[in-house]
C-alpha positions as CSV (number, residue, x, y, z in Angstrom):
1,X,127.9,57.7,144.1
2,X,131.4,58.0,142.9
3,X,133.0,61.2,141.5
4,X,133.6,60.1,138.4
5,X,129.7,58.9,138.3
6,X,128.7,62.3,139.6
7,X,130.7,63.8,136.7
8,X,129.2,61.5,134.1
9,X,126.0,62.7,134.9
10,X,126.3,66.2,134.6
11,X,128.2,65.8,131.6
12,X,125.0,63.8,129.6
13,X,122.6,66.6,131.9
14,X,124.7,69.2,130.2
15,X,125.0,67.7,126.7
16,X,120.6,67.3,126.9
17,X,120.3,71.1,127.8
18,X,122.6,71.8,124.8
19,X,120.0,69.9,122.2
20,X,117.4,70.9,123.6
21,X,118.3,74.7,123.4
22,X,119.9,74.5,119.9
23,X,118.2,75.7,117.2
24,X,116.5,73.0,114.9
25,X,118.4,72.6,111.7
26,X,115.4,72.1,108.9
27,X,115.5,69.7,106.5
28,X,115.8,70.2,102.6
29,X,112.0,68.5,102.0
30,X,110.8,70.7,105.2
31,X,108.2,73.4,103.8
32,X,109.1,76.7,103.3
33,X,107.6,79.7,105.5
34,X,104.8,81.5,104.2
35,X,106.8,84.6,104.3
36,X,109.4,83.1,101.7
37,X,106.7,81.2,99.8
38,X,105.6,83.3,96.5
39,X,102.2,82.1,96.0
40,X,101.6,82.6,99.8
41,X,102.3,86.5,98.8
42,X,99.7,86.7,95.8
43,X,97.1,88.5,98.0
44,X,99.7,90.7,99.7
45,X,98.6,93.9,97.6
46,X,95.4,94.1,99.3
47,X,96.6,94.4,102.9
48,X,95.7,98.2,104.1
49,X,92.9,100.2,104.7
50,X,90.6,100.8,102.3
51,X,87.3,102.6,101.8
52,X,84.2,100.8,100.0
53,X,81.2,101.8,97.7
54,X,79.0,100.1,95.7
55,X,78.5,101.9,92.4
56,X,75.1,100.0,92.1
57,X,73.7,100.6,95.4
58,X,72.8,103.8,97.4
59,X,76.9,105.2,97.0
60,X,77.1,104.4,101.2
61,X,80.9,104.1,101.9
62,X,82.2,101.3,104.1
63,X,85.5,100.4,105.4
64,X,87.9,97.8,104.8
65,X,91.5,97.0,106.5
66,X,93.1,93.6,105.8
67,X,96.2,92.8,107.6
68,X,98.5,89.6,107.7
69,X,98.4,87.3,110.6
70,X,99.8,84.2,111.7
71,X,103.5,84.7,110.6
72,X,102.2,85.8,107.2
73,X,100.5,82.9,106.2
74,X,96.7,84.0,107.0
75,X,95.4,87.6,105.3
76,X,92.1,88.9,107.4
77,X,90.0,91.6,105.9
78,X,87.7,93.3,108.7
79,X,85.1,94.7,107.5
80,X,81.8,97.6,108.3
81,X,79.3,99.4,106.8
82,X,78.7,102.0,109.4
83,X,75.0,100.7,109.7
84,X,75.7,97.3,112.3
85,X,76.6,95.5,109.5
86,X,80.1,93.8,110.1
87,X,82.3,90.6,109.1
88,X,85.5,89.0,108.8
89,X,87.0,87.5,105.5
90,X,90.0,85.5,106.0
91,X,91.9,83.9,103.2
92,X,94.9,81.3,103.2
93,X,96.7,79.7,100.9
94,X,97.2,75.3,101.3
95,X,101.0,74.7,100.6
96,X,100.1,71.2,100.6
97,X,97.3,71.1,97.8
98,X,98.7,74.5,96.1
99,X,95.3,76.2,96.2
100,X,93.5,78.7,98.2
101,X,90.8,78.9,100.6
102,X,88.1,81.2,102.4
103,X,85.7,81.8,104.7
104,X,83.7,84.9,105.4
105,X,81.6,85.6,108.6
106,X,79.5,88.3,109.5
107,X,77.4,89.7,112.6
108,X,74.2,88.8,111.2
109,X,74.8,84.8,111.3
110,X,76.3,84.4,108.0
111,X,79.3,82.2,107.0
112,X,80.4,80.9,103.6
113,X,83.4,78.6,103.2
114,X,85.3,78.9,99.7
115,X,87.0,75.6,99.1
116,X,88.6,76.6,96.3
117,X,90.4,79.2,94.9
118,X,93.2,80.6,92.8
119,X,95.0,84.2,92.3
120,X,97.2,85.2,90.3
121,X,98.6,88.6,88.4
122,X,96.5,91.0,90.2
123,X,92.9,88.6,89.9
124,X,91.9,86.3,92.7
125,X,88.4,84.1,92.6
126,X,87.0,81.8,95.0
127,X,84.1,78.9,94.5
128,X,82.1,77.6,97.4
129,X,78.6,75.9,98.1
130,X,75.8,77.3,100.3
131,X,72.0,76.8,100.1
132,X,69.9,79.4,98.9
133,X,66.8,80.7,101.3
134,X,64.7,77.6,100.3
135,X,67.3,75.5,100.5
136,X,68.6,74.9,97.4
137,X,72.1,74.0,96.3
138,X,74.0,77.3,95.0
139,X,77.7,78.3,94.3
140,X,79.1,81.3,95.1
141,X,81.9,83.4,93.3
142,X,84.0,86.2,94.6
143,X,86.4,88.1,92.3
144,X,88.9,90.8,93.7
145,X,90.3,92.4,90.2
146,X,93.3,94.5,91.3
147,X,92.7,97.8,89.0
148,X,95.5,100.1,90.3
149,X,98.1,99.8,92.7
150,X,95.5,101.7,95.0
151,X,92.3,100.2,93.4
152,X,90.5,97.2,93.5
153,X,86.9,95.5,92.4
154,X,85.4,93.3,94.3
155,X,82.3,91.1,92.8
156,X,79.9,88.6,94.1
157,X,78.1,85.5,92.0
158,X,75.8,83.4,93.0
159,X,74.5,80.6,90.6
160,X,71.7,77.8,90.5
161,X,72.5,75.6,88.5
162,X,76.3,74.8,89.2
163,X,78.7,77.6,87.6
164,X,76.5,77.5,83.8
165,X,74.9,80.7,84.6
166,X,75.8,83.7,86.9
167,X,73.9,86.6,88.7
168,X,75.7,89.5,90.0
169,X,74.9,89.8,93.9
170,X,76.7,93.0,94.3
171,X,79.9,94.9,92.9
172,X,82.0,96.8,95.0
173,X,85.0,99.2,94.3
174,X,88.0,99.7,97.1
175,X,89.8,103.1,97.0
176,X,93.0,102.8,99.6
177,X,92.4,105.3,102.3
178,X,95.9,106.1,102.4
179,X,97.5,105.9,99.1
């Protein structure tokens, strides 16, 4: 090999390092971090700890903490009721179809998928199918109602016959354990 082959070579093995360790330069049309994307943020005021009770039920306290994960773009309630029963909420927002999504699982072999959703000033609501205990169709609705900056509401529908009626499953107020 020649020297000025041997020279030529290291020069294009040099020039390869040097695009492969520059930064990438985004496009104009490239979508926008969830961090800098508003409607990605429209759930941000429930991420902390919180504690739970259900002014209907026997006045039991649980906990909630929700946290962001996945650079921002995925919010993750963990939940407990200080009796076994525990679950996971997660919630995301689709930049590509602008809407919503969620899916809740628990310790006792539930999951329910919410395939769509919307939030906005402070009120957030989710819709999503399931089958009732004899298998019949039925549509779930969650509501989170910010109240105060350290209170929320939290309600769960269920109905029968496809969104024309409602009935209340359960209604639950979140007090932020550290205001």
């Amino acid at each position: 090999m020649t020297q000025n082959t041997t020279a030529g070579l290291i020069l294009m093995l040099a020039a390869a390092c040097c695009l492969l360790l520059a930064p990438t330069v985004s496009s104009a049309d490239e979508e926008q971090p969830c961090a800098a994307n508003a409607p990605s943020r429209q759930l941000d005021y429930w991420v902390g700890d919180w504690v739970v009770t259900n002014p209907d039920g026997a006045g039991n306290s649980s906990s909630s903490k929700v946290r962001l994960a996945l650079n921002q773009c995925v919010l993750i309630e963990e939940w407990g009721d200080h009796k076994g029963h525990d679950g996971e909420n997660i919630f995301g927002y689709s930049q590509g179809d602008a809407g919503w999504r969620g899916m809740f699982f628990d310790n006792r072999g539930h999951v329910h998928v919410f395939v769509e959703g919307k939030v906005e000033s402070g009120v957030a609501e989710f819709l999503g199918p399931s089958r009732g205990a004899h298998g019949e169709a039925t549509l779930n609705r969650i509501r989170l109602l910010r109240v105060a900056p350290d209170r929320l509401e939290q309600t769960w529908e269920k109905s029968t016959d496809n969104g024309r009626t409602w009935a209340r499953q359960f209604r639950l107020e979140y007090a932020r354990s550290h205001p």
